[in-house]
C-alpha positions in Angstrom: 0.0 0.0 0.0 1.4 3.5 -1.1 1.6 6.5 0.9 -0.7 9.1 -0.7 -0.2 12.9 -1.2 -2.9 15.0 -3.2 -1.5 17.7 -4.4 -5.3 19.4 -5.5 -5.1 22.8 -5.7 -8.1 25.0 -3.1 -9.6 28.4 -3.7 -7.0 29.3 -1.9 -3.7 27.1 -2.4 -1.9 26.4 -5.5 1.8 25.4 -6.4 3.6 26.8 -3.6 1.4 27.6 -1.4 -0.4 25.6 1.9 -0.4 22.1 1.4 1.2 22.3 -2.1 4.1 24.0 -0.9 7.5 22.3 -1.2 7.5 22.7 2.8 4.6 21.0 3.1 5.9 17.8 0.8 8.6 17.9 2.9 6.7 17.0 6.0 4.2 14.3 3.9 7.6 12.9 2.6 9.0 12.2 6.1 6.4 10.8 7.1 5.8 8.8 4.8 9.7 7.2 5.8 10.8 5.6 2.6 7.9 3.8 2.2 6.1 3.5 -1.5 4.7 7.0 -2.0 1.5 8.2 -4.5 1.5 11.8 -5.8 -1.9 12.7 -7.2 -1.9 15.9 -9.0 -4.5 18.0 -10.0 -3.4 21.6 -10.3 -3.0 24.7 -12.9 0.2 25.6 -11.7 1.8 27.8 -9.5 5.5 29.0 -8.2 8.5 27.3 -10.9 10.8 27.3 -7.8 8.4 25.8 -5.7 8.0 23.0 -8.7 11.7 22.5 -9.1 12.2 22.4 -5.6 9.2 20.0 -5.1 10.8 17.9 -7.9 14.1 17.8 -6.2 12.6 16.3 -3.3 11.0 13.9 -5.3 13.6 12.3 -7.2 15.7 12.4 -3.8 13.2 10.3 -2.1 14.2 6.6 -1.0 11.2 5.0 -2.0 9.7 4.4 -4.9 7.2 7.5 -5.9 5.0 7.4 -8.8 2.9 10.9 -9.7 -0.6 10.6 -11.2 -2.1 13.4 -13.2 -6.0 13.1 -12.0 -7.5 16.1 -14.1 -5.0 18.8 -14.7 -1.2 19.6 -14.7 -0.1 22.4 -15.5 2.6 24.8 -16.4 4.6 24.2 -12.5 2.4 21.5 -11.9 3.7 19.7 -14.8 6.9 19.9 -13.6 6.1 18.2 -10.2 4.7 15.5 -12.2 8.0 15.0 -14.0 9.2 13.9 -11.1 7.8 10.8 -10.5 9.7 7.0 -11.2 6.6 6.1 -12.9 4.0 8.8 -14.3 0.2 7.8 -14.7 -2.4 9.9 -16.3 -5.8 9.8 -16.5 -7.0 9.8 -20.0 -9.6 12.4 -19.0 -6.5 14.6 -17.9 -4.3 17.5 -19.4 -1.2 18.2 -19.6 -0.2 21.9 -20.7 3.2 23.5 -20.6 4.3 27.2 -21.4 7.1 29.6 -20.6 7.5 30.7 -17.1 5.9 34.3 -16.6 7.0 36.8 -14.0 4.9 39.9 -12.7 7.4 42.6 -12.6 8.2 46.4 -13.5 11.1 48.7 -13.0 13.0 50.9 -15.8 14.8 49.3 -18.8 17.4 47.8 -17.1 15.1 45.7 -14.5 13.1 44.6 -16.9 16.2 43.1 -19.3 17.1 41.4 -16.2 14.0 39.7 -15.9 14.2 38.8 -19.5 18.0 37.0 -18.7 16.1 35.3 -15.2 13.0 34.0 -17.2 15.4 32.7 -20.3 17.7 30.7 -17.3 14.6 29.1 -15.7 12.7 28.2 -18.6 16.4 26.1 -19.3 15.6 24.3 -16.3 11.8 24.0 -17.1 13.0 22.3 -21.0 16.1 20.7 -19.4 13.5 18.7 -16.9 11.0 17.7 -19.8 14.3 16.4 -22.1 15.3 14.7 -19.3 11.8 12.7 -19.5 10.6 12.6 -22.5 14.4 12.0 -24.4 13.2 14.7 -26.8 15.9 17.3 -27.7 16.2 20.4 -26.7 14.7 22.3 -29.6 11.9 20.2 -30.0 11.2 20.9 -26.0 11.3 24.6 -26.3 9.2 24.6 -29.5 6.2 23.3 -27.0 7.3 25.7 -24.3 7.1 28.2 -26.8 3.6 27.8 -28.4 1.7 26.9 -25.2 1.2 23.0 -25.6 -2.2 21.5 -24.3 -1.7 17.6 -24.1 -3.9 14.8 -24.0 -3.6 11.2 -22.0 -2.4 10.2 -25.7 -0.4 12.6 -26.7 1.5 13.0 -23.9 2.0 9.3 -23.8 3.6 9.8 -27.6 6.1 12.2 -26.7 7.1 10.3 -23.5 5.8 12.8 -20.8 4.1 9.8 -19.4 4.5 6.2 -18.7 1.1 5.0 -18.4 -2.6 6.5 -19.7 -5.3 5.1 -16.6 -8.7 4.3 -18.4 -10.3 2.6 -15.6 -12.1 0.0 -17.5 -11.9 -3.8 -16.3 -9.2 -5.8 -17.8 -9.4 -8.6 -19.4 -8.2 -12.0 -18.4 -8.1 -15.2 -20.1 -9.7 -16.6 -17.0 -12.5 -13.8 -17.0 -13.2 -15.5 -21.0 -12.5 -18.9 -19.7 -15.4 -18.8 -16.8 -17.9 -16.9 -19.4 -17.5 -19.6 -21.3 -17.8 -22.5 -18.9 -21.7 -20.5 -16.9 -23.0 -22.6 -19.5 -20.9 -25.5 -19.4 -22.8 -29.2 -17.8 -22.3 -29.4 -14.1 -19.4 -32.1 -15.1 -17.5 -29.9 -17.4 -17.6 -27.3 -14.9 -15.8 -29.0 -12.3 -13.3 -30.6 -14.6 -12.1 -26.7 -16.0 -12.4 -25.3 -12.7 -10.0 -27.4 -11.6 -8.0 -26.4 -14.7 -7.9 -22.7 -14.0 -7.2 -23.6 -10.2 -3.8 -24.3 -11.9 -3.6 -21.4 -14.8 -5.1 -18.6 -12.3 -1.7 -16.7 -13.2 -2.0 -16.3 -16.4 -0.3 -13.4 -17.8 -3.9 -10.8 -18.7 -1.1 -9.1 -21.0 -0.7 -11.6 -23.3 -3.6 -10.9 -25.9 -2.3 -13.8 -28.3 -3.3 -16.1 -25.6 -6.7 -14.6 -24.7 -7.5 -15.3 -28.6 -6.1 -18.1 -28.5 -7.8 -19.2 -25.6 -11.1 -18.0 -27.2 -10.8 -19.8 -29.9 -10.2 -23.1 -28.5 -13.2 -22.5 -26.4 -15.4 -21.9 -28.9 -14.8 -25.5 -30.5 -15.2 -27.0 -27.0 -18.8 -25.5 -26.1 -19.8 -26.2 -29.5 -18.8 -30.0 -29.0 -20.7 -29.4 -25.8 -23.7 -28.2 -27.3 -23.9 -31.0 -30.3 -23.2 -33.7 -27.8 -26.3 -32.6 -25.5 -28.8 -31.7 -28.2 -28.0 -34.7 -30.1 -29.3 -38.2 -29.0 -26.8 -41.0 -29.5 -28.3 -44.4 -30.4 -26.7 -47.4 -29.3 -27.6 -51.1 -30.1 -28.1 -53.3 -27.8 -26.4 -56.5 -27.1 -28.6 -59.8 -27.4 -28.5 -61.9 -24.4 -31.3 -64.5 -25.3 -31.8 -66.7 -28.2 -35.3 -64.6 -28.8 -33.6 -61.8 -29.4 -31.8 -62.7 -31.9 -34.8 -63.5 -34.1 -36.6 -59.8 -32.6 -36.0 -56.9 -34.3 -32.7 -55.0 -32.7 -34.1 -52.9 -29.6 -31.9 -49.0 -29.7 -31.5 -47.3 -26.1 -31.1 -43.4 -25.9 -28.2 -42.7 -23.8 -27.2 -38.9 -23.1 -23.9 -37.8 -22.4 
């Protein structure tokens, strides 16, 4: 069982702030002593050095930590995804990521060094999402540049995740295997059960199988189904002189 930290922003808290505040992680992160640790994320962003900071701490941690993107990551938040082992996103989610912004004024010579500050973090920011996705450095900025919106999908493509969560039910070869044998004789229905008491780790990856094993199923239940509907006639043996000279007597056997 994980440790889980929600990282949701509040009408009041976002990236950086309350209990999304690198401070705060901090805290969850001890306490959480090394153990297997679940970051859920839904948040529009917030402070970049809070982010990087909260990423830090993240790829420090002793455990293992996975992140999941539950409905939104955004510009910092996307960042404190990144640093997740593992990355998991909802296929409902977002993804968006954008050049960092600063709120400043001054005279000409502030504001060029605010230009100079935003160019060195947003080379963190890309340097981050390279070290990711494996996408160059160009290719990174290009996104940063024009304001990129992401999909589940899309950000599976380009390697920002590991993993798209769709929440429906999988699919297991013994999940085919029992809806095949519900209609099976009581007989048969022993006999597999006690097959699949064997095969219950099947790998529910392997889809080549779970054909495979549809297939051959198919030609068993229709054996099933001919051998029940269809009445087998059987002569039977003579044990008296008189029957010999009687017409030969059929009994209707089912199997």
């Amino acid at each position: 069982m994980s440790y889980k930290i929600y990282l949701y922003d509040t009408d009041t808290d976002c990236i950086g702030s309350g209990s999304l505040s690198s401070s705060y992680l901090q805290y969850q992160l001890e306490a959480a002593a090394g153990q297997d640790v679940a970051i859920h994320i839904s948040s529009a962003g917030g402070s970049a050095f809070d982010a990087i900071a909260i990423y830090d701490l993240l790829k420090k941690y002793p455990g293992n930590v996975t992140t999941y993107i539950d409905a939104l990551a955004a510009s910092a938040a996307s960042i404190v995804a990144m640093g997740g082992k593992k990355v998991v996103m909802s296929k409902y989610a977002l993804l968006m990521i954008h050049k960092p912004i600063v709120g400043s004024g001054g005279n000409a010579d502030e504001l060029l060094k605010d230009v100079q500050m935003l160019n060195v973090v947003q080379s963190r920011l890309a340097q981050i999402y390279m070290d990711k996705t494996g996408l160059d450095g160009v290719n990174v900025n290009s996104l940063i540049n024009a304001v990129t919106w992401l999909s589940a999908d899309q950000a599976l493509d380009l390697g920002f995740v590991d993993e798209v969560e769709d929440y429906t039910t999988a699919i297991t070869n013994s999940a085919i295997i029992k809806n095949y044998t519900s209609t099976a004789p009581a007989v048969y229905q022993r006999c597999i059960n006690k097959i699949l008491n064997k095969i219950s780790n099947m790998n529910i990856e392997n889809k080549d199988l779970i054909e495979k094993t549809a297939s051959v199923l198919d030609k068993i239940m229709n054996f099933f189904k001919k051998v029940i509907n269809k009445p087998l006639l059987t002569k039977a043996r003579c044990t008296t002189p008189e029957s010999r000279t009687k017409a030969p007597r059929f009994t209707r056997m089912r199997i």
